[in-house]
N, CA and C atoms as an extended XYZ file, in Angstrom:
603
Properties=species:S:1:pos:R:3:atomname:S:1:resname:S:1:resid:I:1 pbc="F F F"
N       159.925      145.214       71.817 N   UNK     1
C       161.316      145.219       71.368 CA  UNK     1
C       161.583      146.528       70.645 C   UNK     1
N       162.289      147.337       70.993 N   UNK     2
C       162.630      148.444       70.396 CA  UNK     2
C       163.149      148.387       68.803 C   UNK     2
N       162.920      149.576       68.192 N   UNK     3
C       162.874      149.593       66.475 CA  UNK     3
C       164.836      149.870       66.229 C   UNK     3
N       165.410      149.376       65.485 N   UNK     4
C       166.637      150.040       65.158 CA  UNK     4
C       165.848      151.304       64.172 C   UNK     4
N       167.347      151.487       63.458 N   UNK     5
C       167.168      152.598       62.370 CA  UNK     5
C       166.456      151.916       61.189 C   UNK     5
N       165.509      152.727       60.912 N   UNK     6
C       165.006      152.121       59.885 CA  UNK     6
C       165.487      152.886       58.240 C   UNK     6
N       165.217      152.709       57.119 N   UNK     7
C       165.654      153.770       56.284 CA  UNK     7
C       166.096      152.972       54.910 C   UNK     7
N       167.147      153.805       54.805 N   UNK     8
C       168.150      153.516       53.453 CA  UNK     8
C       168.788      151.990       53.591 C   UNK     8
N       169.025      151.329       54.079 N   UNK     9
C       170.106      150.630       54.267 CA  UNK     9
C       169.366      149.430       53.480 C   UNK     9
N       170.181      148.842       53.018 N   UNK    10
C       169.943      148.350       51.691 CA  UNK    10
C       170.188      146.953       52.032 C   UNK    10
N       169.823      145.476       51.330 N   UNK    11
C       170.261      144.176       51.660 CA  UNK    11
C       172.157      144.268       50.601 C   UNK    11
N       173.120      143.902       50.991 N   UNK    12
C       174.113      143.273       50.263 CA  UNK    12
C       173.512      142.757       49.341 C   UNK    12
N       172.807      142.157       48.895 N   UNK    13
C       172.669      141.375       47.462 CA  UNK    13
C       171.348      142.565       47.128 C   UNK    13
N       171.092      143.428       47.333 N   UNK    14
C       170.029      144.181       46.774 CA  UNK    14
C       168.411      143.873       47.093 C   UNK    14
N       167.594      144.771       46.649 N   UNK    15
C       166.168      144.341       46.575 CA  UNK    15
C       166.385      143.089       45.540 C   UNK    15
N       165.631      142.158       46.036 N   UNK    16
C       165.453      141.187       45.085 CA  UNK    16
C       163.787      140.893       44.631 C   UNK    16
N       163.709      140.792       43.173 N   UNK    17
C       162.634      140.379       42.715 CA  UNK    17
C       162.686      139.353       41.374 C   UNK    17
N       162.456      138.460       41.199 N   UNK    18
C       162.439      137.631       40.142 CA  UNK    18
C       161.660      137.789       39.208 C   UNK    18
N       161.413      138.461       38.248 N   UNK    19
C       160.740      138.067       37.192 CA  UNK    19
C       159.348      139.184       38.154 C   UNK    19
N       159.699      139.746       38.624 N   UNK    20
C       157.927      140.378       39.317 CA  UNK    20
C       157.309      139.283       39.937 C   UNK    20
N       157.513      138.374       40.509 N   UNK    21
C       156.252      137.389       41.019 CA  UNK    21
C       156.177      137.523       42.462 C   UNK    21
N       155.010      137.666       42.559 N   UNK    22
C       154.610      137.928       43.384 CA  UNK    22
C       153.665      136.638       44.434 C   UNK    22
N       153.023      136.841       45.035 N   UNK    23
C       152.595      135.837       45.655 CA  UNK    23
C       151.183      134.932       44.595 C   UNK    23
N       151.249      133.455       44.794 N   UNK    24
C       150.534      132.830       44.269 CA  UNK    24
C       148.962      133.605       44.494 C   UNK    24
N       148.020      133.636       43.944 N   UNK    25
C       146.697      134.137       44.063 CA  UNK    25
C       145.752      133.080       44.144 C   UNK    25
N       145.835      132.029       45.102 N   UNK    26
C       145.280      130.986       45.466 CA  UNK    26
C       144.224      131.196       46.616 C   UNK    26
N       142.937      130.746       46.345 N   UNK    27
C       142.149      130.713       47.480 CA  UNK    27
C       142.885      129.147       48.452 C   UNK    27
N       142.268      129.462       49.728 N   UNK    28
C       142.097      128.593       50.583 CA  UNK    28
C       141.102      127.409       50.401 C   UNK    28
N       141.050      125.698       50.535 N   UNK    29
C       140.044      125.305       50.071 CA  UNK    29
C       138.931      125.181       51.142 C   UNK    29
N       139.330      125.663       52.513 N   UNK    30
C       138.488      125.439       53.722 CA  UNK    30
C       137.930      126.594       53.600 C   UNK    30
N       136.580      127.023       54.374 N   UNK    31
C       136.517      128.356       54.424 CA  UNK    31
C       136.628      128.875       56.178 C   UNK    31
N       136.617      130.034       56.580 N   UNK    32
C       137.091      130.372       58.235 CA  UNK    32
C       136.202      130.815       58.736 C   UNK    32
N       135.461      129.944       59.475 N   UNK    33
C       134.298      130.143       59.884 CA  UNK    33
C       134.641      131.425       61.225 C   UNK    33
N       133.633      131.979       60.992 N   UNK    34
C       133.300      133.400       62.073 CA  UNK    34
C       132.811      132.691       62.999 C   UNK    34
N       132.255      133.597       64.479 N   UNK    35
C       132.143      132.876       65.561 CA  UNK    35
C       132.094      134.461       66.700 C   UNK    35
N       131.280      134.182       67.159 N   UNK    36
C       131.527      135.276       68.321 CA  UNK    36
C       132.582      135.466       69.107 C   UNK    36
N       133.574      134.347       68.878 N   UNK    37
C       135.073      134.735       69.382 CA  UNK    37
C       135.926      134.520       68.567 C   UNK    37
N       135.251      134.718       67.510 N   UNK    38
C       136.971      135.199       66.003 CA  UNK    38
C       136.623      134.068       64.925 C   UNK    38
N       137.879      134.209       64.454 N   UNK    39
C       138.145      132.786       63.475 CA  UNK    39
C       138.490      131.729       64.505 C   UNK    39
N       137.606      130.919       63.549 N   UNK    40
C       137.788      129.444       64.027 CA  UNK    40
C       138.068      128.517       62.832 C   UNK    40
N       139.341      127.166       63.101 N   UNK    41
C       139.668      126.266       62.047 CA  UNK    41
C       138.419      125.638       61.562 C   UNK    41
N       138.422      125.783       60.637 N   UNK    42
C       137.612      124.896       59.809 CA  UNK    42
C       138.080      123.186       58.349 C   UNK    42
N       137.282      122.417       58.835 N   UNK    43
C       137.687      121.276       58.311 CA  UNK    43
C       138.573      121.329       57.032 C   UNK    43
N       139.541      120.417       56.701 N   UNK    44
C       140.466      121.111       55.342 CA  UNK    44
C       140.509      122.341       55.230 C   UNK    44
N       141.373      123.001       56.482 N   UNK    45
C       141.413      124.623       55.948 CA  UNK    45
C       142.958      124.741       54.873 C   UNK    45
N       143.059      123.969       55.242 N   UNK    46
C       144.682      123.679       54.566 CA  UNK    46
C       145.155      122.644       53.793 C   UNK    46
N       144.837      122.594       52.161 N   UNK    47
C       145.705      121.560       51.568 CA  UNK    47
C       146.541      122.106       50.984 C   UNK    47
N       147.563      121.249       51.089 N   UNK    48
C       149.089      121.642       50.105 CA  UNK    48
C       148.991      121.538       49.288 C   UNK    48
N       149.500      122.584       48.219 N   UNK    49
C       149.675      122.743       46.503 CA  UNK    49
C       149.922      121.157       46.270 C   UNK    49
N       149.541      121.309       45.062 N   UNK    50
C       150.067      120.243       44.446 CA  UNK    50
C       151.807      120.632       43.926 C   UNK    50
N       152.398      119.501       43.469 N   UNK    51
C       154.105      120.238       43.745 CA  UNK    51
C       154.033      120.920       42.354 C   UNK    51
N       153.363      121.054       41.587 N   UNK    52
C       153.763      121.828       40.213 CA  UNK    52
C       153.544      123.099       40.591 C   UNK    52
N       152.609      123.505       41.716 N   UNK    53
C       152.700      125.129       42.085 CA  UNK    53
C       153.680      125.726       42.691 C   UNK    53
N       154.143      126.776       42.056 N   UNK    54
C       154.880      127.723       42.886 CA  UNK    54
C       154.880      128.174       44.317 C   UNK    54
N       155.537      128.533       44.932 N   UNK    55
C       154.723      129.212       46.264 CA  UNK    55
C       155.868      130.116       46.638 C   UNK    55
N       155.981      131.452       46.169 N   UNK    56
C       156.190      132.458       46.622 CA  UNK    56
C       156.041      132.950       48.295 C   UNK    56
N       156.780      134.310       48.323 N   UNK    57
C       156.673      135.523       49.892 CA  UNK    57
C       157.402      136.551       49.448 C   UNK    57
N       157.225      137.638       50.300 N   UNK    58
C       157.616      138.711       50.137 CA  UNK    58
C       158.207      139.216       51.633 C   UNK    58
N       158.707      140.059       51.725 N   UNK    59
C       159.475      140.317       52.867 CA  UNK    59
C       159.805      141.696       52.828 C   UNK    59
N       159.390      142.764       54.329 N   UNK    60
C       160.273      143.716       54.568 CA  UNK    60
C       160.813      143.722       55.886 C   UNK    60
N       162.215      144.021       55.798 N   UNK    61
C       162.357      143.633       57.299 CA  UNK    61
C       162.328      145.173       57.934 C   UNK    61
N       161.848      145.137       59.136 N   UNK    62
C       161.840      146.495       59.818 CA  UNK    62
C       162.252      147.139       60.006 C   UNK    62
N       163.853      146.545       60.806 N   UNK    63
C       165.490      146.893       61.382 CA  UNK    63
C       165.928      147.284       59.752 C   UNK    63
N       166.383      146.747       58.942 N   UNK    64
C       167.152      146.667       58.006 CA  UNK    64
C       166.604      147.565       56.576 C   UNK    64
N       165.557      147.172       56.348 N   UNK    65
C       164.615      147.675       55.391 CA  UNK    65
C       165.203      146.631       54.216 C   UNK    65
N       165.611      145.864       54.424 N   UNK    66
C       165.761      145.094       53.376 CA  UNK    66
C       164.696      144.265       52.713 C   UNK    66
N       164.644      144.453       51.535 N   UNK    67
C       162.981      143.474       50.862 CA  UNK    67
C       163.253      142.316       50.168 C   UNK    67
N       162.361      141.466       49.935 N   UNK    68
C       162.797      140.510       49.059 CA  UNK    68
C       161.557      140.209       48.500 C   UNK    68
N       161.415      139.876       47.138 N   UNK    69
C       160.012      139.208       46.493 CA  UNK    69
C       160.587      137.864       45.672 C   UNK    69
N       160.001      136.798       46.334 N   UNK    70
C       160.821      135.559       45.543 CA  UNK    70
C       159.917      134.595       45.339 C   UNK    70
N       160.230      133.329       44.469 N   UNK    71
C       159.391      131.770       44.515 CA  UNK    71
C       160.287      131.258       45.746 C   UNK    71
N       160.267      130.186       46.604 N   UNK    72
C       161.230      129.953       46.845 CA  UNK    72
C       161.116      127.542       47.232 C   UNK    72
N       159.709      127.901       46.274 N   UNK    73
C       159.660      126.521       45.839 CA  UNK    73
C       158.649      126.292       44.687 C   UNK    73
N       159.374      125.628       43.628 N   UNK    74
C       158.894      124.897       42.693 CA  UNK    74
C       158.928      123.885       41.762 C   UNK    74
N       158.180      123.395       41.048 N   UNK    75
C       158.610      121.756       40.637 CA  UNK    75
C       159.222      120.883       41.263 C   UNK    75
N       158.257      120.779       42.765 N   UNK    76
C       158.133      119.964       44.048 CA  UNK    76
C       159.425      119.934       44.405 C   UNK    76
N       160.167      120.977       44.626 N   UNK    77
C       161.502      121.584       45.129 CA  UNK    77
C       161.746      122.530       45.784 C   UNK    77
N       162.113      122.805       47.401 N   UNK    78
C       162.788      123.834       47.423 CA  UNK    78
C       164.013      124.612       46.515 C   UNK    78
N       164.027      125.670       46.716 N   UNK    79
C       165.256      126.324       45.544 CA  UNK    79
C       166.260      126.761       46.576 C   UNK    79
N       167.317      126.126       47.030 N   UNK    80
C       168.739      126.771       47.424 CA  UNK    80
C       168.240      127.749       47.813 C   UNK    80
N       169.050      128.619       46.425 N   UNK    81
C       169.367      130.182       46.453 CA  UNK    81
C       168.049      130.729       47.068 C   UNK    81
N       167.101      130.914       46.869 N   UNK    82
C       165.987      131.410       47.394 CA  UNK    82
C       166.349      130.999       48.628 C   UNK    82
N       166.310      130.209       49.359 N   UNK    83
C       166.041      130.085       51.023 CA  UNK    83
C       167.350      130.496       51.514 C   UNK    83
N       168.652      130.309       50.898 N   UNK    84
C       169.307      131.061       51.068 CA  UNK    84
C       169.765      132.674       50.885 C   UNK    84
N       168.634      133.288       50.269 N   UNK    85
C       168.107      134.783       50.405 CA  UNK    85
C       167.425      134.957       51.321 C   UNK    85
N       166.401      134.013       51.548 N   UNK    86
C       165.694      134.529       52.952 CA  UNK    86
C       166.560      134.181       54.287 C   UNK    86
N       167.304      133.604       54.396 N   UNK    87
C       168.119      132.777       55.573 CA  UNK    87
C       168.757      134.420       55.534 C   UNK    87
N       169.285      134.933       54.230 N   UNK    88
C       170.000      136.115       55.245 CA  UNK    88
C       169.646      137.202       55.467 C   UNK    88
N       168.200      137.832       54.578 N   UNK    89
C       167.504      138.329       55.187 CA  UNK    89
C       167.459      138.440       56.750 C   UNK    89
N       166.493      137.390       57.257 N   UNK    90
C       165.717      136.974       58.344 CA  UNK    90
C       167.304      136.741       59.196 C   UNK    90
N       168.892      137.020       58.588 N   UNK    91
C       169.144      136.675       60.106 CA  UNK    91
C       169.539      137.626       61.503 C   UNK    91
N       170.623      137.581       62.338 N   UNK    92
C       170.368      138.093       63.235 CA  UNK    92
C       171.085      139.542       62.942 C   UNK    92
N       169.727      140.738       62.851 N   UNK    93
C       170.319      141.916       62.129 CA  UNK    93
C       171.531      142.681       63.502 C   UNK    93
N       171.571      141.901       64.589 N   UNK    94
C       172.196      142.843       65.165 CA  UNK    94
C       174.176      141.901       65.339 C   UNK    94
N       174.047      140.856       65.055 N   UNK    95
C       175.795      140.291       64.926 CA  UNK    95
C       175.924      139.930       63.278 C   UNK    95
N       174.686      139.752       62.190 N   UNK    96
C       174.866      139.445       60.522 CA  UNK    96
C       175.470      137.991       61.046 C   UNK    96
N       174.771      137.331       61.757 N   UNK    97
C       175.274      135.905       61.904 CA  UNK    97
C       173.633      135.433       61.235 C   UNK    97
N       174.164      134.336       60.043 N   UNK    98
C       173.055      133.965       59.501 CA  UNK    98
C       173.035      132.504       59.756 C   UNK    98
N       171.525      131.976       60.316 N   UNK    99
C       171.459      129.963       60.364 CA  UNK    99
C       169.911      130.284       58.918 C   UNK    99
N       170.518      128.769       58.246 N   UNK   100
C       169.126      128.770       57.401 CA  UNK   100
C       168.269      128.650       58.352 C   UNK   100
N       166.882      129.530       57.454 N   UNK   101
C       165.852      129.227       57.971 CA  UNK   101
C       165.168      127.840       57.668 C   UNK   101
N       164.144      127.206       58.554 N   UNK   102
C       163.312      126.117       58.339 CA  UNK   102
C       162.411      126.264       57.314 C   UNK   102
N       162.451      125.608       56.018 N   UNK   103
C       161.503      125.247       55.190 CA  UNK   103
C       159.877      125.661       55.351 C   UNK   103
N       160.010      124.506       56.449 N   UNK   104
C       158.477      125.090       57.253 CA  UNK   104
C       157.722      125.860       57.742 C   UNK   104
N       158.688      126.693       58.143 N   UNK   105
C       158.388      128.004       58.992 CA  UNK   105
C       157.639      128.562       57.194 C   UNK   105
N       158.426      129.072       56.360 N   UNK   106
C       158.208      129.693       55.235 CA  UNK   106
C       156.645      128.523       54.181 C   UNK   106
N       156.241      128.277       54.627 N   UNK   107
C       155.080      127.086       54.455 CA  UNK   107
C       153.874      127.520       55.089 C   UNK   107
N       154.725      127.342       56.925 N   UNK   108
C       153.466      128.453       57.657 CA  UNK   108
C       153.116      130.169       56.722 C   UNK   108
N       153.745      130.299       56.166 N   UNK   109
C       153.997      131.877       55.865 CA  UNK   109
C       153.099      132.033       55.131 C   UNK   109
N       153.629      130.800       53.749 N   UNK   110
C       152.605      130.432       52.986 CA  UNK   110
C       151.165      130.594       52.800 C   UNK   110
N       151.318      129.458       53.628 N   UNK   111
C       149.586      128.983       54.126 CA  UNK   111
C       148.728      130.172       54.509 C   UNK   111
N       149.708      131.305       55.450 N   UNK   112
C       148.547      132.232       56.432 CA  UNK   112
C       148.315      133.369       55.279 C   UNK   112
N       149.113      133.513       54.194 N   UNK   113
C       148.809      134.385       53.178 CA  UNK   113
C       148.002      133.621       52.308 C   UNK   113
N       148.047      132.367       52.331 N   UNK   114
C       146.806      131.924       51.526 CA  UNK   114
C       145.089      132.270       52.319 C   UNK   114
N       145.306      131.476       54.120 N   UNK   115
C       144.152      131.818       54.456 CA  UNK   115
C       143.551      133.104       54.499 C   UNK   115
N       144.282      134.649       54.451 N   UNK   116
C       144.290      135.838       54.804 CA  UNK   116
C       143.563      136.273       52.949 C   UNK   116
N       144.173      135.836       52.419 N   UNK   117
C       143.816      136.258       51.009 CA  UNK   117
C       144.491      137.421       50.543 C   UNK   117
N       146.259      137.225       51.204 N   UNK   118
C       146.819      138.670       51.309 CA  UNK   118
C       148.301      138.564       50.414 C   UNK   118
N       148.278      139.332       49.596 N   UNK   119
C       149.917      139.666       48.793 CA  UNK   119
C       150.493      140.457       49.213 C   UNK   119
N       150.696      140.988       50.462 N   UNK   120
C       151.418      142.240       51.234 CA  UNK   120
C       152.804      141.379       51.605 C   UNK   120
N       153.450      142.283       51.437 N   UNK   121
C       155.102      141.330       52.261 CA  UNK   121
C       154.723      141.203       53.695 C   UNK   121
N       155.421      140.419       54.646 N   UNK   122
C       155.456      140.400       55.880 CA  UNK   122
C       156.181      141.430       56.007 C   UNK   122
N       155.950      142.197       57.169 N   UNK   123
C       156.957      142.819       57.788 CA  UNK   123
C       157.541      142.031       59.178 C   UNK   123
N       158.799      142.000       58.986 N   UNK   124
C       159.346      141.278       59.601 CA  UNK   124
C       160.325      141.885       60.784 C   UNK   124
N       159.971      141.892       62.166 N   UNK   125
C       160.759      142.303       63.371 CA  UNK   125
C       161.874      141.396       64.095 C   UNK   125
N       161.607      140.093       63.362 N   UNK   126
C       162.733      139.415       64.349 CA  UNK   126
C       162.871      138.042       63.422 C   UNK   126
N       163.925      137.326       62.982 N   UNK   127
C       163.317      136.168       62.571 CA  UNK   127
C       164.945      135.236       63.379 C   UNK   127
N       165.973      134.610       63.005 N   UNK   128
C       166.807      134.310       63.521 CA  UNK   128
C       167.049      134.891       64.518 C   UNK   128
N       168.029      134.840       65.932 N   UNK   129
C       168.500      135.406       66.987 CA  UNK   129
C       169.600      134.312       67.345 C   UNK   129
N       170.419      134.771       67.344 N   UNK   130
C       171.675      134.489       67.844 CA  UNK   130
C       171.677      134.201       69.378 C   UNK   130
N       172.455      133.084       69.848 N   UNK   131
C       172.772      132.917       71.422 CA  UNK   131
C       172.772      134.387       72.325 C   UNK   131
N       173.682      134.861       71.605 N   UNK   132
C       174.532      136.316       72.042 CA  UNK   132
C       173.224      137.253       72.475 C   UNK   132
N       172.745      137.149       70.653 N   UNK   133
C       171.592      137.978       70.978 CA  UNK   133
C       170.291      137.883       72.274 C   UNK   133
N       169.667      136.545       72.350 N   UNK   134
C       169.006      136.292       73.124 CA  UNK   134
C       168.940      136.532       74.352 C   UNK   134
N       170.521      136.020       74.805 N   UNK   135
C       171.072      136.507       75.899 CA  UNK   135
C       171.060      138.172       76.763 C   UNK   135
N       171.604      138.679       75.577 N   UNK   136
C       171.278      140.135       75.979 CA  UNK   136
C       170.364      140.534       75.955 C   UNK   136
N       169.068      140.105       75.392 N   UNK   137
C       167.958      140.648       75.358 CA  UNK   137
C       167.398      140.278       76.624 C   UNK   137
N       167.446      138.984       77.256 N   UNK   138
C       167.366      138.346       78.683 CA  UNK   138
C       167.762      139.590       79.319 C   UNK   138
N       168.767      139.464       79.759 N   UNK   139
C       169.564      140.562       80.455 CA  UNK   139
C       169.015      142.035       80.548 C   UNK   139
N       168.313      142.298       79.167 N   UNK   140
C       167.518      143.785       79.284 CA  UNK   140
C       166.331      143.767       79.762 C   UNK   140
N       166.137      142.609       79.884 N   UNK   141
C       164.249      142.480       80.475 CA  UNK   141
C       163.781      142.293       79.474 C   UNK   141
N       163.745      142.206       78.491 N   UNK   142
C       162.851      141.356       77.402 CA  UNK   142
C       162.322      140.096       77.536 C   UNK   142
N       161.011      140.039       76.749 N   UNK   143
C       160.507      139.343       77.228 CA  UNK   143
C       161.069      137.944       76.470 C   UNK   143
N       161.847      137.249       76.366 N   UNK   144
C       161.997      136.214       75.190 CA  UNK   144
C       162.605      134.950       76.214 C   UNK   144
N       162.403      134.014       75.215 N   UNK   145
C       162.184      132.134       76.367 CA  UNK   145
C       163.936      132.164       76.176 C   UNK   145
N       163.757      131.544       77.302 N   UNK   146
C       165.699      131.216       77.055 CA  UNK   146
C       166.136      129.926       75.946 C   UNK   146
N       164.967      129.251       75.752 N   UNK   147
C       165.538      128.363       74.104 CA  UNK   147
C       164.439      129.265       73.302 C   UNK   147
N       164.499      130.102       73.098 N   UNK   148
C       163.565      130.615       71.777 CA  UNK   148
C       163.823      129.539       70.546 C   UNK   148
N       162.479      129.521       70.387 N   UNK   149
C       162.374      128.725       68.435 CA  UNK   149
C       163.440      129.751       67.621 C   UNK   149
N       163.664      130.974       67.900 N   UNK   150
C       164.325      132.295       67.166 CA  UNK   150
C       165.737      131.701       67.125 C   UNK   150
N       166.517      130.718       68.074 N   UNK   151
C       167.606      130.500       68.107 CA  UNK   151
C       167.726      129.345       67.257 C   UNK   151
N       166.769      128.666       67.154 N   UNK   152
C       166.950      127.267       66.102 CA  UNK   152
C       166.616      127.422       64.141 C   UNK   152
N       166.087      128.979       64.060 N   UNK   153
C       165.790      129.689       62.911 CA  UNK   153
C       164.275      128.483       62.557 C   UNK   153
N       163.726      128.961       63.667 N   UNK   154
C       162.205      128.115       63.045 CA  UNK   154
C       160.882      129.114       63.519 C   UNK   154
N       161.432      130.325       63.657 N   UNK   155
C       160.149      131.397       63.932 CA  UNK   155
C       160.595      132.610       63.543 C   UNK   155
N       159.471      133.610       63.934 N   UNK   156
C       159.723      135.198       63.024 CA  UNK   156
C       159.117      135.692       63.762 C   UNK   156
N       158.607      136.746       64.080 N   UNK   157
C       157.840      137.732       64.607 CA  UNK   157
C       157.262      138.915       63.518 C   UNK   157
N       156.542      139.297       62.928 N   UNK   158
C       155.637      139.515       61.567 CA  UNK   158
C       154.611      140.372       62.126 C   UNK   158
N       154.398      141.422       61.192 N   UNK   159
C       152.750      142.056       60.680 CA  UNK   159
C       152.806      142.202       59.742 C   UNK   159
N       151.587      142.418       59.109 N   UNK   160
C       151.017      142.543       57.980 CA  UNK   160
C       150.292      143.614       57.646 C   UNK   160
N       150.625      144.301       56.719 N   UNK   161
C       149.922      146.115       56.553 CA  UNK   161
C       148.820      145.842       55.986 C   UNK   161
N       147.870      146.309       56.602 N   UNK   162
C       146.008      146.438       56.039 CA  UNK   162
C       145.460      145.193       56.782 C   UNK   162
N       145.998      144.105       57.581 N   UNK   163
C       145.700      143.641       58.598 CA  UNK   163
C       146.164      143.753       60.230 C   UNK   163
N       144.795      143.460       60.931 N   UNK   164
C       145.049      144.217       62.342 CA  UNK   164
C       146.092      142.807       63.213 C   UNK   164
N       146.644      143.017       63.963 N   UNK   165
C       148.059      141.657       64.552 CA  UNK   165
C       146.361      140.275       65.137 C   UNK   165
N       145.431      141.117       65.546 N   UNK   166
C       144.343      139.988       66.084 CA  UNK   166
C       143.734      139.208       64.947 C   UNK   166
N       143.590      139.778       63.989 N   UNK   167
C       143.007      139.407       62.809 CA  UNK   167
C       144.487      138.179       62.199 C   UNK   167
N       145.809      138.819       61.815 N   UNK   168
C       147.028      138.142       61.589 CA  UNK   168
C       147.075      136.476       62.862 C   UNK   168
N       147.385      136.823       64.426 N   UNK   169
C       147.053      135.655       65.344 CA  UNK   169
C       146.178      134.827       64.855 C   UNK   169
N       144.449      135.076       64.936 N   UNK   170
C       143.479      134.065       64.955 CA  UNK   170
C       143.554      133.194       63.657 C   UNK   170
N       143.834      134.190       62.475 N   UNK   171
C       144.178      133.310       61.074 CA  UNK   171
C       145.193      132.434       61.461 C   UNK   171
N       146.815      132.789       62.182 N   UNK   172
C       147.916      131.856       62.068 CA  UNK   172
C       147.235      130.660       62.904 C   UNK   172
N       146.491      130.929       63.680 N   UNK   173
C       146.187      129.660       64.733 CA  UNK   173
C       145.338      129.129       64.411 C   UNK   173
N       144.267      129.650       63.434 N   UNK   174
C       142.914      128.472       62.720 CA  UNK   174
C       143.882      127.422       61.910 C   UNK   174
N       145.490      127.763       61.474 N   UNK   175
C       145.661      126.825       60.538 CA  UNK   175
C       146.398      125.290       61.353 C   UNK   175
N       147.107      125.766       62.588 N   UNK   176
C       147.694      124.928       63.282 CA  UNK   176
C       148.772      123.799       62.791 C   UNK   176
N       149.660      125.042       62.786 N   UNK   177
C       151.060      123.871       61.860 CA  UNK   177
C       151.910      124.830       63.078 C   UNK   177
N       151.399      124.944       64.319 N   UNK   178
C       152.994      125.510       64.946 CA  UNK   178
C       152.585      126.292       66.203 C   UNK   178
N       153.325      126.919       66.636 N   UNK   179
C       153.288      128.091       68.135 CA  UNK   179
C       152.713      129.616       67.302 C   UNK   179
N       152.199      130.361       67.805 N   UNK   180
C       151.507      131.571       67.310 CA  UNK   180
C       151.071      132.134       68.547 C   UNK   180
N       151.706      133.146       68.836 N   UNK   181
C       151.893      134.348       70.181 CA  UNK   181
C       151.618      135.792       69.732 C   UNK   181
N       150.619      136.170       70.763 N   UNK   182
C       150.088      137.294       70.707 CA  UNK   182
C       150.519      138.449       71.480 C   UNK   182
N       151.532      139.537       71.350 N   UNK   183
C       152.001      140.156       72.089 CA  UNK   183
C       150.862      141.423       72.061 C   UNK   183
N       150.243      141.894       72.815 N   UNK   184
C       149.480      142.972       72.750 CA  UNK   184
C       149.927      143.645       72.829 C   UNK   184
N       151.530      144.371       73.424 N   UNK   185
C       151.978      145.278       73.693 CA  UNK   185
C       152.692      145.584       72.674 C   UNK   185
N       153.086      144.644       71.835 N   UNK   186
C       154.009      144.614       70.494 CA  UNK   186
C       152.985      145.197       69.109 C   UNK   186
N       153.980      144.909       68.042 N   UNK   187
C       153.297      145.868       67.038 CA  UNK   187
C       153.537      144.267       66.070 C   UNK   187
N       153.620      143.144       66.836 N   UNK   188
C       153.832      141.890       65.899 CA  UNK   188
C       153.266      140.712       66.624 C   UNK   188
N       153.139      139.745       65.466 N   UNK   189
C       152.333      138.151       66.111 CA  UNK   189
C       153.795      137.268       65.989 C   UNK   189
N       153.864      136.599       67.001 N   UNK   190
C       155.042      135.397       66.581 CA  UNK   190
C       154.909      134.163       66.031 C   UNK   190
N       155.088      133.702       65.183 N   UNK   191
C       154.526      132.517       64.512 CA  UNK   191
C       156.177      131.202       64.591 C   UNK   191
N       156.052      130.604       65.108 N   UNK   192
C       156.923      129.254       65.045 CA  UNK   192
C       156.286      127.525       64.659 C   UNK   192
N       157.421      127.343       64.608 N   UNK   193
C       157.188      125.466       64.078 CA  UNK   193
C       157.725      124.404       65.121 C   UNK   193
N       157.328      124.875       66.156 N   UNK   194
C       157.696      123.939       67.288 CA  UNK   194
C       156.239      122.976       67.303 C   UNK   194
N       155.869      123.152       68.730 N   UNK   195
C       154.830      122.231       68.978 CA  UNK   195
C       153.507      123.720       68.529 C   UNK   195
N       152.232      122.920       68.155 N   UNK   196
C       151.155      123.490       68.073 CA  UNK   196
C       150.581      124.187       69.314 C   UNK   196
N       150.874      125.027       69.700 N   UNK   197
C       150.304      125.825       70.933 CA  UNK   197
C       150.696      127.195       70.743 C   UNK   197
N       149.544      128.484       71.858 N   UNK   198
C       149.446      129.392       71.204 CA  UNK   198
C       149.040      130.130       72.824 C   UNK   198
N       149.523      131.183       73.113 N   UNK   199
C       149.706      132.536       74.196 CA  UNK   199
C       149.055      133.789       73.541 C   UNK   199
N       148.677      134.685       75.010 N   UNK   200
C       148.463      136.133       74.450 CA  UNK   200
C       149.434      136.715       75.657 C   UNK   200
N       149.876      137.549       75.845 N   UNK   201
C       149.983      138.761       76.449 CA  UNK   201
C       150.237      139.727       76.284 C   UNK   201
């Protein structure tokens, strides 16, 4: 998928950061077992906070350069305003048509920065997509499903700086809360909350 302009351009509501917080510094309680063909899930790789923990993300988006550093659940609550910062972040940078994002999706996000052991923002290439958008991207030869998860705001397309996209894939898919696609030709992994299944090409 080709890069817009990247640069100056700023979010409408600004860089956002709360208070500096940054991502929880939580180990994983499973550990990820190695294997001559990568990471592999391992038993309880994944328990959920208990609800008194925070659970932070960070965000840069690629197109936009817009950042965000937020909680965006705590005291066994999502927070509005927070998911409604990331909802417009993440939406479709090319019509500014924004759908909230899924809870879950930002859970998966969670989780893979817990298993990764990583406080880097995502960088983020795609997260909402508009009908319109999809469409035209169809139309250009892109490669994207004609119901993309991207149209229901329940996936993203993501890397992570100081991790390699194979290293980012095998972690999202040891945890198995969703779809996780490997574009080799891309400079990103796709991570969704549909059904548990997982592609390379």
């Amino acid at each position: 998928m080709k890069e817009e302009q990247k640069g100056a351009v700023l979010s409408r509501r600004g860089i956002v950061a709360l208070g500096g917080l940054g991502l929880v510094a939580l180990s994983p309680v499973g550990a990820l077992a190695r294997s001559t063909e990568g990471w592999q899930p391992a038993a309880q790789s994944w328990v959920r906070p208990r609800a008194t923990f925070e659970r932070s993300l960070a965000f840069r988006h690629r197109h936009t350069d817009e950042r965000l550093n937020l909680v965006y659940y705590e005291d066994g609550r999502y927070l509005p305003e927070a998911i409604d910062e990331i909802s417009s972040l993440l939406r479709d940078f090319r019509t500014d048509e924004v759908k909230q994002i899924d809870p879950a999706l930002l859970d998966f996000l969670y989780a893979l920065n817990l298993r990764l052991e990583s406080d880097r923002p995502f960088e983020v290439y795609s997260g909402y997509r508009s009908p319109e958008t999809n469409a035209m991207l169809r139309r250009e030869g892109i490669n994207v499903a004609k119901n993309s998860m991207h149209l229901r705001a329940k996936a993203i397309d993501i890397a992570i700086g100081g991790f390699g996209n194979s290293d980012v894939f095998r972690a999202a898919w040891s945890l198995q809360r969703g779809g996780v696609g490997f574009y080799r030709s891309a400079s990103f992994v796709h991570l969704d909350v549909g059904g548990v299944r997982t592609w390379s090409r």
